[in-house]
N, C-alpha and C positions, 0 to 999 in steps of 0.2 A: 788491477791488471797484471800485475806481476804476479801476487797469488797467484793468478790464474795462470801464469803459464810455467812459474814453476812446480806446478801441481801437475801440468800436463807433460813436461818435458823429464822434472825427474825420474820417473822412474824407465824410462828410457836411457838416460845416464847410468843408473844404477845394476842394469842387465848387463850394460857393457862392463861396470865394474866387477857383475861375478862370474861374466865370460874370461876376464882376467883374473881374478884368484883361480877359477876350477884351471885354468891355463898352467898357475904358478904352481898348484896344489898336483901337477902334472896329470891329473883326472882327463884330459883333452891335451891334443898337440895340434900342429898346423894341418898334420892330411886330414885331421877328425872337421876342420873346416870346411874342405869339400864336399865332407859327406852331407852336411846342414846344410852348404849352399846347393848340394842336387834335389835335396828335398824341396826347397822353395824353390827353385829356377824350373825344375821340373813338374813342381804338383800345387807347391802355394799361389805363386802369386799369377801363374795363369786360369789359375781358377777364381783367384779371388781379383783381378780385373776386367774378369767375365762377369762373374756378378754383381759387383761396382758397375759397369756400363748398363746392366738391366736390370738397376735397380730403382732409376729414377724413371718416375711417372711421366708419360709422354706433356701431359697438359705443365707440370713443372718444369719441364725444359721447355716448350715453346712461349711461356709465361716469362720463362729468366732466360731467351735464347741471346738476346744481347750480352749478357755477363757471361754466359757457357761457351760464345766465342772470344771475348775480351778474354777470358783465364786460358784457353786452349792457343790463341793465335800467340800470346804474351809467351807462355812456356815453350811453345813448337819454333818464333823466331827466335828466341834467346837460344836454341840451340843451333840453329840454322847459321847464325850469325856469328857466335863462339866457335863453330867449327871450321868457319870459312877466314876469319882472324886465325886460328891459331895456326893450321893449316896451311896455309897461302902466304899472310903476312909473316908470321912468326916461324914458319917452316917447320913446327913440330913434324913427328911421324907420326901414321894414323892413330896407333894404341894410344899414346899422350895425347891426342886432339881429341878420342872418340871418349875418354873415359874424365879426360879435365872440362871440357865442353859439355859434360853430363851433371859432372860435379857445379859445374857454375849456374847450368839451367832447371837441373830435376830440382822438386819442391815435396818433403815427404808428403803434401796435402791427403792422397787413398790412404795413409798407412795411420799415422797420428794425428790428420786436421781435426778428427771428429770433437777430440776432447779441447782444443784450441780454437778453433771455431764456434761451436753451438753457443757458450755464452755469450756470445755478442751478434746473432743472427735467427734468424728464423730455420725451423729445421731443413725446409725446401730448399732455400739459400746454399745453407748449408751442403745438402747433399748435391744441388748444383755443382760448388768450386769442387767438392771430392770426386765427381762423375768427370767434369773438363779437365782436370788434374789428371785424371786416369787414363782420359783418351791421348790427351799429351803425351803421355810417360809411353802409350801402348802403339800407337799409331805414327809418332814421331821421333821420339828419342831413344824407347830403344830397339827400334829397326834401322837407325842409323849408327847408332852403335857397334850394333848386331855385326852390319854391313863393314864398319871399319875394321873393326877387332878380327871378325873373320881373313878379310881379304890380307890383313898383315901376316896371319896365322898361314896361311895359303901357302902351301909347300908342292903343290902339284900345279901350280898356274890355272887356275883353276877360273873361267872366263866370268864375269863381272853379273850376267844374269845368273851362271850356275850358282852363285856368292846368293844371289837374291832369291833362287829360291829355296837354297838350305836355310836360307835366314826364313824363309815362311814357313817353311814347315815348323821349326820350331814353336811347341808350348805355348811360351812366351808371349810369340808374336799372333800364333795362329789364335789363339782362343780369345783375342777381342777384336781380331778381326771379325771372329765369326759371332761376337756379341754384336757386332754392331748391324751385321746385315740381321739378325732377330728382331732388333730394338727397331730398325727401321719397319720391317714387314710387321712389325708390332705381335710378333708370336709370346703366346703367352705364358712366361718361364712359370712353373711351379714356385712359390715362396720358399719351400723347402732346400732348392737349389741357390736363391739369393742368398738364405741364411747361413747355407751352409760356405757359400764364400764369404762372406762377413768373418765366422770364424777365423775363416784359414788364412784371412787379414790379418786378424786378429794378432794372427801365429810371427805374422811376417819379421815386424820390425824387432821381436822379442830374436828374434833366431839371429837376424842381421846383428845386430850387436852386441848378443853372447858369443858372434862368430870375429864379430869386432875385436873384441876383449881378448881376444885369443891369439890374435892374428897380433894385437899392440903388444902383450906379453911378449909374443916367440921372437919378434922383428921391431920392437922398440917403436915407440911413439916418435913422431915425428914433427918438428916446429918447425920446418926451415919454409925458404921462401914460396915453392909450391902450393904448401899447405894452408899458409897463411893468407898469399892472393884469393884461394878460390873459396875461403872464407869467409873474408871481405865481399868479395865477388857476388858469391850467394846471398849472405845473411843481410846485406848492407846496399852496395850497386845494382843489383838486381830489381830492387823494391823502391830506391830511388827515381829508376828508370819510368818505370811503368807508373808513380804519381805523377812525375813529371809529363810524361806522355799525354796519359788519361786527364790533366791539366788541362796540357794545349787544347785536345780536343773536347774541350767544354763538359765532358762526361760529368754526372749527377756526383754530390758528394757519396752517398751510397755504392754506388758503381765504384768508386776509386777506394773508396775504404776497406768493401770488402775484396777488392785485389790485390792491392796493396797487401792486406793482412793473408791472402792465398799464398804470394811469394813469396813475403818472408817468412813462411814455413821454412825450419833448415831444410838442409840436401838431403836427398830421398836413398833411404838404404839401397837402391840398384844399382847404386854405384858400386859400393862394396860386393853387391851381389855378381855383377858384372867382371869385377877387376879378380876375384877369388876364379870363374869360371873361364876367363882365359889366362889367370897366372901372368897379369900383369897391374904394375903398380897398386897391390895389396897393402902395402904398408901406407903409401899415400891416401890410400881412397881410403882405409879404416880412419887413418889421424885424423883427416879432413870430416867426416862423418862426425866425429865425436867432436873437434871444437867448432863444428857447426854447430850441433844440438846443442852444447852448452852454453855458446855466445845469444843463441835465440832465446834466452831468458831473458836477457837483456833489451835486445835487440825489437822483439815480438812486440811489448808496452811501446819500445819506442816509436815505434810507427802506425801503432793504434790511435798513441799522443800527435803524432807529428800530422795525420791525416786530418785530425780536428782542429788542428794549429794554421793546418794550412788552405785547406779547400774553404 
């Protein structure tokens, strides 16, 4: 089990390590970061959880639709919940609540589950947690995001719907929205267009933390207490939660194994992608990204062990 996930995690470590030498090497500086994150914010990754949403076969999601809402309702309230704590109770401001609330809920599952996942599932399975993972990330987290980040940014008062629907125009949010009323009317996307957001997936997490790397060079890596809660938070209580839950409710060992193993996927490069495109908390949202990935070597086996130890 470890093999296996340091096989799939390092070299996602290792991108970030040459986004930091070309960083050092002064090849790249901090505005060359925006220009990678308008590539992806703008062209990758709304294409590629367009074709993540229609990629999965209508009979494979109503086969596994109990698990596709178990991984969707799991990642959509951990953000619900983390935003209305940090928020309310803890009186963060929005940028600090929309983008550590993201940190503590997003799960890379579309970007790198594929190579973490398929040994221990069926491919179906599989592509299930990557598709629920996706609609999560696209239909709840980062439209909420969207929504915080802008409305702090708001310099002309700008009324709460007008916020909601620059947030839908956006890329981002529009193009799985509009995956998903396809997939419902079950229009039938050419293979050619799945494939080619598979790539540009592909593209995603590579870019995120050469952008990483970049960003840890120019503005120093970061240990202090932030970083390290939502580390915790992610790689650890997160995955806690949701055994324990999927416990109480008598859920199949199967069911709780392979969720369990969906969430503790680390934190999903949109954070970083997020925090670089409104120029807030970059330094946080890189550091955290990286000793999330590199704790889930650890961390991954552990709750693979822990799910068979305990159900």
């Amino acid at each position: 089990m470890f093999s296996i996930a340091i096989s799939a995690i390092t070299p996602i470590v290792l991108l970030l390590i040459i986004g930091y030498y070309a960083s050092v090497k002064k090849h790249f500086t901090l505005s060359d970061s925006n220009t990678f994150n308008l590539i992806v914010i703008q062209y990758l990754l709304p294409f590629s959880l367009f074709s993540s949403i229609l990629s999965i076969p209508i009979k494979t999601l109503l086969h596994n639709l109990n698990l596709f809402f178990i991984i969707f309702l799991s990642l959509s309230i951990f953000m619900v919940c983390f935003t209305l704590v940090l928020h309310y109770i803890c009186s963060l401001s929005p940028e600090k609540t929309a983008l550590r609330s993201l940190a503590y809920s997003s799960a890379a599952v579309p970007f790198i589950g594929k190579p973490i996942l398929a040994p221990f599932m069926s491919d179906d399975i599989t592509t299930v947690l990557i598709v629920s993972a996706a609609f999560a990330i696209a239909l709840v987290q980062q439209p909420m995001t969207f929504i915080m980040l802008a409305s702090q940014n708001n310099k002309h008062n700008v009324s709460f719907m007008r916020n909601l629907l620059i947030t839908l125009k956006e890329p981002v949010i529009l193009a799985p929205i509009v995956a998903v009323i396809l997939l419902l009317v079950r229009f039938p996307m050419p293979h050619i267009i799945i494939k080619t957001g598979e790539i540009m997936g592909m593209a995603i997490p590579a870019i995120a933390m050469f952008t990483s790397g970049i960003i840890l060079y120019t503005q120093k890596i970061a240990f202090n207490f932030n970083v390290i809660l939502s580390v915790i938070i992610r790689n650890i209580v997160t995955p806690l939660i949701v055994i324990f839950v999927l416990k109480l409710l008598h859920c199949s060992y199967e069911t709780i194994h392979y969720t369990a193993l969906a969430v503790s996927i680390p934190v999903g490069s949109v954070v970083v992608i997020m925090a670089i495109k409104f120029n807030t908390l970059q330094k946080e949202m890189a550091s955290t990204l990286f000793c999330s990935t590199v704790l889930s070597i650890v961390t991954i086996p552990l709750f693979l062990t822990l799910t068979k130890w305990i159900v």
